[in-house]
GULO-831712 format. One record per residue: residue number from 1; residue in one letter; x, y, z of N, C-alpha, C, O in turn. Coordinates in Angstrom, 2 decimals, always signed. Layout:
N
NODE   n res    n.px    n.py    n.pz   ca.px   ca.py   ca.pz    c.px    c.py    c.pz    o.px    o.py    o.pz
NODE NUM   A       X       Y       Z       X       Y       Z       X       Y       Z       X       Y       Z
...
// end
This chain:
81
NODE   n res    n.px    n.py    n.pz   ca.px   ca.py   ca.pz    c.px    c.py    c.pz    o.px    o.py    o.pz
NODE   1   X  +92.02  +96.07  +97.15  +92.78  +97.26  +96.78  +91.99  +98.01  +95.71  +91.55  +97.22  +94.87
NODE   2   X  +91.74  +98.98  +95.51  +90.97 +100.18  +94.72  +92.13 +100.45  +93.50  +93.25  +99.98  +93.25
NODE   3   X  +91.48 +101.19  +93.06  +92.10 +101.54  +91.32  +93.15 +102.12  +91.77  +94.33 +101.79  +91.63
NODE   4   X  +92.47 +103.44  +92.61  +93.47 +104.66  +93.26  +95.07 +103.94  +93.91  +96.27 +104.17  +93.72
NODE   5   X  +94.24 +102.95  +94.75  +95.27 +102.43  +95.58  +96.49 +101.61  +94.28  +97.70 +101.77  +94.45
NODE   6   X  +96.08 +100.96  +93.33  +96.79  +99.96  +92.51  +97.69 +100.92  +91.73  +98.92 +100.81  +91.68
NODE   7   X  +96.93 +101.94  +91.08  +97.90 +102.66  +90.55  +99.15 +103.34  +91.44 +100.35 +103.47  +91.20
NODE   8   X  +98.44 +103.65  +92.41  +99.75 +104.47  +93.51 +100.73 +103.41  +93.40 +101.67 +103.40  +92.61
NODE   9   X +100.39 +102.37  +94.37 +101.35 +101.48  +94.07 +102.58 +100.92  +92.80 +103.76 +100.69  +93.09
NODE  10   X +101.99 +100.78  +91.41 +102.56 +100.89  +90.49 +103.58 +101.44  +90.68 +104.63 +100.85  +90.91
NODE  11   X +103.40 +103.14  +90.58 +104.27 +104.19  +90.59 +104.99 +104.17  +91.36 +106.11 +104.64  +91.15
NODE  12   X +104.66 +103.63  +92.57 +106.03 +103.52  +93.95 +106.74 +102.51  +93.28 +107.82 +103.00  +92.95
NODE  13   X +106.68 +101.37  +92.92 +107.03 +100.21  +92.57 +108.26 +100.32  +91.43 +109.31  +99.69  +91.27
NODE  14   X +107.57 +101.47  +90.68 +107.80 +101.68  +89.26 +109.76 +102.38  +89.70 +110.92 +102.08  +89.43
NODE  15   X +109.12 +103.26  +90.36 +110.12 +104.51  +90.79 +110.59 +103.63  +91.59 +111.78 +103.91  +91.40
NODE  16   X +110.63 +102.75  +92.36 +111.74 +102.01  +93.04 +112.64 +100.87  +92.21 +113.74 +100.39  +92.47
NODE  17   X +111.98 +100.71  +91.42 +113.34  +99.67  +90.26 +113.69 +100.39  +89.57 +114.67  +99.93  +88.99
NODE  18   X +113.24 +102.12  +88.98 +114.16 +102.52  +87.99 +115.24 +102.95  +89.00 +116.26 +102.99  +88.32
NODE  19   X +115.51 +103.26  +90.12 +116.55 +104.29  +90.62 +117.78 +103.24  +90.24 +118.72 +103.53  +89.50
NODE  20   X +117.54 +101.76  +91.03 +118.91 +101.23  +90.88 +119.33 +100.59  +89.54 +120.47 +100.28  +89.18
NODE  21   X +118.00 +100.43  +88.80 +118.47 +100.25  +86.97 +119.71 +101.54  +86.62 +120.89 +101.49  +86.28
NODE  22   X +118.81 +102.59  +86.90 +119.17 +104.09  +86.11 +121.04 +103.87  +86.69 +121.99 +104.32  +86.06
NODE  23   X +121.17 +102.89  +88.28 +122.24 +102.91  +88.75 +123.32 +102.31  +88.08 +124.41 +102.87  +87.95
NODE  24   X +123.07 +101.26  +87.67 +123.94 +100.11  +87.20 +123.82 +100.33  +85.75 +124.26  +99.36  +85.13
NODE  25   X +123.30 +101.45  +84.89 +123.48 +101.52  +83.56 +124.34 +102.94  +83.79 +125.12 +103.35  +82.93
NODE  26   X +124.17 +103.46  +84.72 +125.53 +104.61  +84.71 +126.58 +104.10  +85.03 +127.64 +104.34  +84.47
NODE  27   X +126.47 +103.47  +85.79 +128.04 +103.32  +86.83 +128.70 +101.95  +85.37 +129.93 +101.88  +85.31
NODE  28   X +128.01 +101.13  +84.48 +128.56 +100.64  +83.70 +128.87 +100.82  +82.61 +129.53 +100.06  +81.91
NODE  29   X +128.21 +102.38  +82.20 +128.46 +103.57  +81.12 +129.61 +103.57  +81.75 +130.51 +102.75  +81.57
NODE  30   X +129.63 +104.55  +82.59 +131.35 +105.03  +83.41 +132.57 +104.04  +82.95 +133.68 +104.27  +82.48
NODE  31   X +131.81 +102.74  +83.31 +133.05 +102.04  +83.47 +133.57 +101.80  +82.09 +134.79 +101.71  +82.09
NODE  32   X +133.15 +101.71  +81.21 +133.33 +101.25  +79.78 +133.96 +102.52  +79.09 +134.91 +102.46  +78.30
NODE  33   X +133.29 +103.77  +79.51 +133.95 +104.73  +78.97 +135.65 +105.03  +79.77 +136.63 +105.27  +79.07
NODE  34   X +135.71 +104.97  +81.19 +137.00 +105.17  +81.13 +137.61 +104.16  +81.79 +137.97 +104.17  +82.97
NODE  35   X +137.73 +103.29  +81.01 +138.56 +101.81  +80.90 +138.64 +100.60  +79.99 +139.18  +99.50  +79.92
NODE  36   X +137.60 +101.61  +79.14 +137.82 +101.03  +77.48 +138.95 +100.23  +76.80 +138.87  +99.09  +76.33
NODE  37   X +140.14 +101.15  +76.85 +141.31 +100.86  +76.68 +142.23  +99.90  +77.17 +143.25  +99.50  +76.61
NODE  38   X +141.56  +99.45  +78.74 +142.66  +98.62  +79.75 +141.82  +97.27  +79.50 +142.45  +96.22  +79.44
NODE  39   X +140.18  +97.26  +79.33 +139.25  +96.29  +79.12 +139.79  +95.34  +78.06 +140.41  +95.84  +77.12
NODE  40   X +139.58  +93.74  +78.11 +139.65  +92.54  +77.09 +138.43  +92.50  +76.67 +137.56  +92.94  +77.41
NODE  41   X +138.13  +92.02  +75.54 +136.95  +91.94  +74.45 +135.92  +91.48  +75.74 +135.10  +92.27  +76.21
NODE  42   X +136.05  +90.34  +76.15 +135.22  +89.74  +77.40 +134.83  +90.83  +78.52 +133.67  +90.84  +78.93
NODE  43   X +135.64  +91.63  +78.94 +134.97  +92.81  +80.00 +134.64  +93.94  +79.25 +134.52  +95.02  +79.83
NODE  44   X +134.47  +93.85  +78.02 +133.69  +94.83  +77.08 +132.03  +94.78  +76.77 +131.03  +95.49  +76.78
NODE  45   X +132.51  +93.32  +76.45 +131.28  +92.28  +76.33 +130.13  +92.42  +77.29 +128.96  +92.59  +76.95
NODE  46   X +130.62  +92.34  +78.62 +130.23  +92.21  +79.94 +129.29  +93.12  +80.30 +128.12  +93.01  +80.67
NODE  47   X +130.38  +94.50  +80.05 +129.60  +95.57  +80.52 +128.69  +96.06  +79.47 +127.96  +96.97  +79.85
NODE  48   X +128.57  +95.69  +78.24 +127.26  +96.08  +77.07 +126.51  +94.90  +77.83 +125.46  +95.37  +78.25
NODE  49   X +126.58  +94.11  +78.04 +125.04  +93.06  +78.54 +124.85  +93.43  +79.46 +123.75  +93.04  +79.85
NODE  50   X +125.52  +94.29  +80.38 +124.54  +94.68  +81.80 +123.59  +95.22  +81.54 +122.41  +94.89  +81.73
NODE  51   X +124.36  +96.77  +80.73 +123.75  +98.03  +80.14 +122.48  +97.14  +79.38 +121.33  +97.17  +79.81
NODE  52   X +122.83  +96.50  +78.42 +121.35  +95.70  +77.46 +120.42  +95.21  +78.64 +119.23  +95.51  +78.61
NODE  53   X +120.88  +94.55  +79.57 +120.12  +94.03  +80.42 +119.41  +94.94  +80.95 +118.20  +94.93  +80.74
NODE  54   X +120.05  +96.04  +81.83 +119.23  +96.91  +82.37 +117.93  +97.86  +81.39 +117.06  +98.42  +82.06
NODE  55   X +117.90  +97.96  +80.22 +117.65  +98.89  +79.47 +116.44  +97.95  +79.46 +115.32  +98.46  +79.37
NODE  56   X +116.58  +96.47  +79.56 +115.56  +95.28  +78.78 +114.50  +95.67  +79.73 +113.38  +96.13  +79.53
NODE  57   X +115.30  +95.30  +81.05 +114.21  +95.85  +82.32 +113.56  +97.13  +82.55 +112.52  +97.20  +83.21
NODE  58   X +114.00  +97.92  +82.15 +113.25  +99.75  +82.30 +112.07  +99.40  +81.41 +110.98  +99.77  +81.84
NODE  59   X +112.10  +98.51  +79.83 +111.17  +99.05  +79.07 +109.78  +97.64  +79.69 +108.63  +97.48  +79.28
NODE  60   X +110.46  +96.96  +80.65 +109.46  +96.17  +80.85 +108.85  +96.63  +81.86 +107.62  +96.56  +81.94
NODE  61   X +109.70  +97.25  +82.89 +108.64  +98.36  +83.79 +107.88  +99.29  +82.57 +106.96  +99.72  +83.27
NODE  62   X +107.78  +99.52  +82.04 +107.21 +100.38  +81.27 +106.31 +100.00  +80.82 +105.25 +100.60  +80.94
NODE  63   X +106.42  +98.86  +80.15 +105.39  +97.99  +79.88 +104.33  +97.45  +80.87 +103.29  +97.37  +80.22
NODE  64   X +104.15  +97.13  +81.88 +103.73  +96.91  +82.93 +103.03  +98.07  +83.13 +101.87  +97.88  +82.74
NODE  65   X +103.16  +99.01  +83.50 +102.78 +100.18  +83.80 +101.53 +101.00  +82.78 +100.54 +101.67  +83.10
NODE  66   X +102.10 +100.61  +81.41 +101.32 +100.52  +80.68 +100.20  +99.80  +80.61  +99.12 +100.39  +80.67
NODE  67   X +100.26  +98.56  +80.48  +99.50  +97.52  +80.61  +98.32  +97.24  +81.88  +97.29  +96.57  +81.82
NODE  68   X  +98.92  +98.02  +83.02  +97.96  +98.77  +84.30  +97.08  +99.68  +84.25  +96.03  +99.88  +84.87
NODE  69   X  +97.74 +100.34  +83.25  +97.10 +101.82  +82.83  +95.70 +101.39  +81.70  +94.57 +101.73  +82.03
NODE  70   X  +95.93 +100.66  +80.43  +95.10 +100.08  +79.94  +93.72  +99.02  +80.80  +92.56  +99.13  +80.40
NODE  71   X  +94.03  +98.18  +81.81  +93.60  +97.39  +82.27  +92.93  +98.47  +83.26  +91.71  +98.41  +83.07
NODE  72   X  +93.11  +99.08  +83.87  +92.09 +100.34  +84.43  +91.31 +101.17  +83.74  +90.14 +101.38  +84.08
NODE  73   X  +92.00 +101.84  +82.47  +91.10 +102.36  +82.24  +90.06 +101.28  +81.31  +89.24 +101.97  +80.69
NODE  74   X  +89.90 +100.07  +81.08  +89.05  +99.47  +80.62  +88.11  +98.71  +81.31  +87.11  +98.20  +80.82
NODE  75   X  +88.61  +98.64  +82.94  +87.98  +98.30  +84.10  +86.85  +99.68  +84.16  +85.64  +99.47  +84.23
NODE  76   X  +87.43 +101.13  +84.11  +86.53 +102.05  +84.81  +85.85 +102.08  +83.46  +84.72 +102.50  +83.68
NODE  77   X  +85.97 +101.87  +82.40  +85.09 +102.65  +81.31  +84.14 +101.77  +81.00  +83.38 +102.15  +80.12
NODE  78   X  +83.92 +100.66  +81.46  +83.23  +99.18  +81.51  +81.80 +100.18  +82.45  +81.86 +101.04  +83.32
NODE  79   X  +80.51  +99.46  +81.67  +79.21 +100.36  +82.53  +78.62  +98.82  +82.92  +78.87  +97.78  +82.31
NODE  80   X  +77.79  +98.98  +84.06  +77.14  +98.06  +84.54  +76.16  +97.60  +83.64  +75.54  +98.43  +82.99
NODE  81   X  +75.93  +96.48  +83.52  +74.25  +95.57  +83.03  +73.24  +95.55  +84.02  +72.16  +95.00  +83.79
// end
């Protein structure tokens, strides 16, 4: 696989786990905001550790991505002996 090719990939990769993160930290925003009131400490609880959870995962795609980005450009900027 080529640089070109690894990075593309990334980005497909990347953009395919944020959609359903971005999913399950809205739809558990939603839920917390309007059912706050009917919620027990425990399904309060619940839905902040999804949200934490999901948020943990976005910055580790991120990280990754990063860490691709570094590892290429230190692959291409590397000159032959």
């Amino acid at each position: 696989m080529t640089n070109k090719e690894l990075e593309a990939f990334s980005y497909s990769v990347s953009h395919d786990l944020r959609a359903p993160l971005r999913a399950i930290d809205g739809f558990s925003r939603e839920l917390l905001e309007r059912f706050y009131s009917k919620l027990d400490e425990s399904g309060k609880d619940d839905l902040r550790r999804i949200r934490a959870a999901a948020k943990r995962m976005a910055q580790l795609i991120d990280d990754l991505l990063k860490l691709s980005r570094v590892t290429r450009s230190e692959m291409t900027g590397r000159k032959s002996i």
